[in-house]
N, C-alpha and C positions, 0 to 999 in steps of 0.2 A: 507395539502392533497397532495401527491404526484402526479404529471402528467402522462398522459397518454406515453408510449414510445414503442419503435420499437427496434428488434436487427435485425443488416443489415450484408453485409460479411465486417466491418470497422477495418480489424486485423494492426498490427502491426507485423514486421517480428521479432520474437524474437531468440537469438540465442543459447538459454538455452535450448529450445525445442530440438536441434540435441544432448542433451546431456543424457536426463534422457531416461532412458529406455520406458517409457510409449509411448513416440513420438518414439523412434528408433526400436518396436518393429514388427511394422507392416512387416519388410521385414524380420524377422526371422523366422529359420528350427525351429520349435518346436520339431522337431524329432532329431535333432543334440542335443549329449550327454553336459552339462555344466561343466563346471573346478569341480562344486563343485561336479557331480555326479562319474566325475574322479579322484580325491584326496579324496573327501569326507568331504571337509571344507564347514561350512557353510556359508563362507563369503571370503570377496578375493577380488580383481580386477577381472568380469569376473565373479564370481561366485554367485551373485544372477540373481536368475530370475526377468524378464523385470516388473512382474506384482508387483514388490518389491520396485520398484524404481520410485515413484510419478511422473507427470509431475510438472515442476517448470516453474513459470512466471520473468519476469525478478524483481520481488520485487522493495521495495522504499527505501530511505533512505530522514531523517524530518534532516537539521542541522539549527540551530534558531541563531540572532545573540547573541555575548556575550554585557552582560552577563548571561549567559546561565543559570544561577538558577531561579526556579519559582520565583515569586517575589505578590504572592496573597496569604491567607492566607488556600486554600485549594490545592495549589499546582500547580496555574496554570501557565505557563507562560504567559504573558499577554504584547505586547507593541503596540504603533504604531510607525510606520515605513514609511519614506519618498524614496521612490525609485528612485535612480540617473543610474544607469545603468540596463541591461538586457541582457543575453545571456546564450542559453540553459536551462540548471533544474536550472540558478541561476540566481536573484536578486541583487544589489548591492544598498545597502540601508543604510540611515541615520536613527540614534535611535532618535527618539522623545522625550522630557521630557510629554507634554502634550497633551492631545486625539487631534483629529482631526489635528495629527501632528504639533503643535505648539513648538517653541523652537528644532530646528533640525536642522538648514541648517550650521551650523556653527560645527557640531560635521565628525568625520572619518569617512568613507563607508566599512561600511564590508556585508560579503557575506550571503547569507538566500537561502537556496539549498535545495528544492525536487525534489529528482529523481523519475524518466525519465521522470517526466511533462516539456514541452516549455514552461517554465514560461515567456520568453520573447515573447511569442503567446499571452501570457493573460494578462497581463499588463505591460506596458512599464515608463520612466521617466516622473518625475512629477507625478507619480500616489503616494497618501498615503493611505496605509493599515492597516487595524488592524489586530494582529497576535496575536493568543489564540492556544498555545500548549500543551499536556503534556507527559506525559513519563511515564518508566514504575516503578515501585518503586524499582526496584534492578538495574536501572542505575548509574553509577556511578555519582555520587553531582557535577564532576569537565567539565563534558562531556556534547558536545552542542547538542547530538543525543535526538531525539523525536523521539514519535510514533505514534502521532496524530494530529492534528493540524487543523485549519481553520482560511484562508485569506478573507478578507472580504475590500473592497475598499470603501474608504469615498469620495462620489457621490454627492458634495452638499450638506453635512451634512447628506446625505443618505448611509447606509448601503448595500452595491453591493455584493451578495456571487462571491469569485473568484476560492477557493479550498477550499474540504473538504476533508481530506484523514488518513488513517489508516496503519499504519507499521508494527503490532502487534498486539498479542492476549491479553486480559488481562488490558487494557489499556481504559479508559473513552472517550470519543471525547468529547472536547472541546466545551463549549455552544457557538452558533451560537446569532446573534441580534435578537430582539424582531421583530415577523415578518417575519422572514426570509423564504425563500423558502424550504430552506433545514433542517428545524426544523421538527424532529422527523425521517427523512432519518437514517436508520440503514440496511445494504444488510447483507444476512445471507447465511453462506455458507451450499451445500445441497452437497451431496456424489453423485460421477460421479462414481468411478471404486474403488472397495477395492477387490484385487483379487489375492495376496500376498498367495501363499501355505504356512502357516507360521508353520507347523507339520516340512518343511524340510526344512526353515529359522527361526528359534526360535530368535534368537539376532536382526533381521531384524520387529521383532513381539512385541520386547518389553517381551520378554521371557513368551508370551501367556497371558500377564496380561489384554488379551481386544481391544490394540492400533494393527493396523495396517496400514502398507503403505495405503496412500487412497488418490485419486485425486480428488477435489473439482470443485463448480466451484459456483457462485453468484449468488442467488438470490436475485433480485431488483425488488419484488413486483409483475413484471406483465412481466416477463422475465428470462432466465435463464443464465448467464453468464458465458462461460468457460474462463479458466485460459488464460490472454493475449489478451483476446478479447477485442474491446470498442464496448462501444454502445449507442446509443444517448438515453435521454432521457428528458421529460421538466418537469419543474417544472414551472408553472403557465402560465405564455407566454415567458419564457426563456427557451431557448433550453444548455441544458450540455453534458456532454459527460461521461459517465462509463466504467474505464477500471480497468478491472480484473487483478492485479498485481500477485498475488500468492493466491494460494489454495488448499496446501496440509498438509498432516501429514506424515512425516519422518516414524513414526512408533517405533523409537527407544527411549529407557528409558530414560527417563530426557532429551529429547530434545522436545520442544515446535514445535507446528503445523506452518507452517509458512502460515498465512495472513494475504494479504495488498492490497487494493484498493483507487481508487482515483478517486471522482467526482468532474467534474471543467468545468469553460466557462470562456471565452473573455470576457473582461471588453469592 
């Protein structure tokens, strides 16, 4: 059952927002002519309208250590991980042979990187983790990129959620321990602005087939999250934190919606 939770003013300054048209348009003539209504192109530098151009969050990016192929028999990646260093969205960690990290201390450290979470905020050295990822099936076999993933810290033989997070559409999340707080959490994205004239941006529309630019933004049950926002929320008597990474649709053909979100707390 999910907890009860709050959204507060808890932003992060992003700096993708001064870029898409939906944040930059507030101080625009709408009366001033556009490139395209003066050449007549419907696309350009310049030339679409602001209502055309989503707001973007700063997105994630899941890299897992190698060997980066699943290694279960339904695709998932699966290891545990003994954590020697910490700094920034990366972890520097020993692979495990056996759960509750047994068999590790004597193998090389490499790096277990999700952005833009302080992963050195949520747990530090000496910490062993289990890590359950997966990815999307047109990834390349040789690539250590994921797009979902869930950290989980072994607490005295006790299972601790540390992350839960999503990179992309399309993609399963990863089972969570038996018990866990954040079993059956899925946030859904709900339409904030679709407002794209798309009669005089066709190619901006997906040539009318339906899709339009459209700004997202989170729903988490008992809240509404715009894009880049966090926002605390508990699950049982632990408090986490939700933040809104991206939540739009390009609009354009054969390019995918881009969402990705990430709930996570301090160990």
């Amino acid at each position: 059952m999910w907890g009860m939770l709050a959204v507060v003013g808890c932003t992060r300054d992003n700096p993708a927002f001064g870029e898409g048209g939906s944040e930059s348009s507030a101080g625009t003539d709408t009366d001033a002519p556009t490139d395209s209504e003066e050449s007549g192109e419907e696309s350009g530098e310049g030339g679409l309208d602001p209502a055309c151009e989503p707001m973007r969050g700063p997105g994630g990016l899941i890299n897992v250590v190698q060997s980066c192929t699943p290694n279960t028999d339904d695709g998932l990646y699966d290891h545990w991980l003994y954590i020697i260093g910490a700094e920034d969205s990366e972890w520097r960690v020993q692979v495990c042979v056996e759960p509750n990290c047994g068999d590790c201390k004597e193998r090389t450290d490499a790096p277990l990187t999700i952005e833009p979470l302080d992963l050195a905020a949520l747990a530090g050295p000496m910490t062993c983790i289990h890590v359950k990822a997966r990815r999307l099936p047109t990834q390349n076999v040789s690539s250590c990129e994921y797009h979902s993933i869930v950290v989980e810290a072994d607490v005295n033989g006790v299972p601790v959620p540390l992350v839960m997070a999503r990179t992309a559409e399309g993609v399963e999340l990863p089972p969570v321990a038996m018990g866990s707080e954040l079993a059956g959490f899925e946030p859904a994205p709900v339409e904030v602005a679709s407002d794209c004239p798309c009669d005089e941006f066709p190619q901006a529309c997906c040539e009318g087939d339906g899709r339009e630019p459209t700004t997202y933004a989170w729903d988490i049950d008992t809240a509404t999250v715009p894009v880049g926002m966090q926002a605390p929320i508990w699950f049982g008597d632990r408090e986490f934190e939700f933040w809104a990474l991206d939540a739009s649709d390009p609009g354009v053909c054969d390019v995918p919606r881009n969402m990705a979100w990430a709930v996570y707390a301090a160990l």
